[in-house]
N, C-alpha and C positions, 0 to 999 in steps of 0.2 A: 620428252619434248612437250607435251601437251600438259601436264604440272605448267613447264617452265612458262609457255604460251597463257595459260590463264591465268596465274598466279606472278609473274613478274619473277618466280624462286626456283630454285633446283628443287627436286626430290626432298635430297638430303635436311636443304631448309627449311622444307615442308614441313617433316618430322620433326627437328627441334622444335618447333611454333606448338604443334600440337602436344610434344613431351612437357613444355614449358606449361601449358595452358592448364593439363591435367594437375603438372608438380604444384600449379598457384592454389587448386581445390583442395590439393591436400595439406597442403600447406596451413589452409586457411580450416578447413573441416575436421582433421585430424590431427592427433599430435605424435602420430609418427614420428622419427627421428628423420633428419633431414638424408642422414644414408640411406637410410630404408624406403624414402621416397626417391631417390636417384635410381637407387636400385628398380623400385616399380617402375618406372616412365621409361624403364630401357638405360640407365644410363648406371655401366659398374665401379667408376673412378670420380666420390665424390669430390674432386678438385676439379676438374673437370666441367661435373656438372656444376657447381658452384661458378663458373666462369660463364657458362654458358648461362646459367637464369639469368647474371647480371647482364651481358650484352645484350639479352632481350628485354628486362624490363627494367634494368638501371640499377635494382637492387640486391644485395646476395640476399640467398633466402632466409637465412634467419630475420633478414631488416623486413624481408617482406613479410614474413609469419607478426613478428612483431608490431608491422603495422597496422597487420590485419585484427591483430587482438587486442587494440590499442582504439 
């Protein structure tokens, strides 16, 4: 409750923000594969995580690695 209380997010929301935020450094710093980053940030069904980067920041991750190298 005190997440929910200062943050306006569950828990759970919590976590994906911050899984999301680590997967953009790697994304951008590393050329990891984009499983292998899902994999790192906690998440083991890249479709999944591929859904999920995009509801947070609009982009799947390839568009966003490629934006970042661009």
């Amino acid at each position: 409750r005190l997440v929910k209380n200062a943050t306006g997010r569950s828990v759970g929301a919590w976590i994906d923000i911050v899984r999301i935020q680590r997967a953009k450094r790697l994304l951008s710093d590393t050329r990891l594969s984009i499983m292998d980053i899902a994999s790192s940030v906690g998440v083991e069904d890249q479709s999944y995580f591929s859904r999920l980067f995009k509801k947070e920041t609009g982009l799947t991750p390839s568009s966003f690695r490629k934006k970042m190298q661009g």
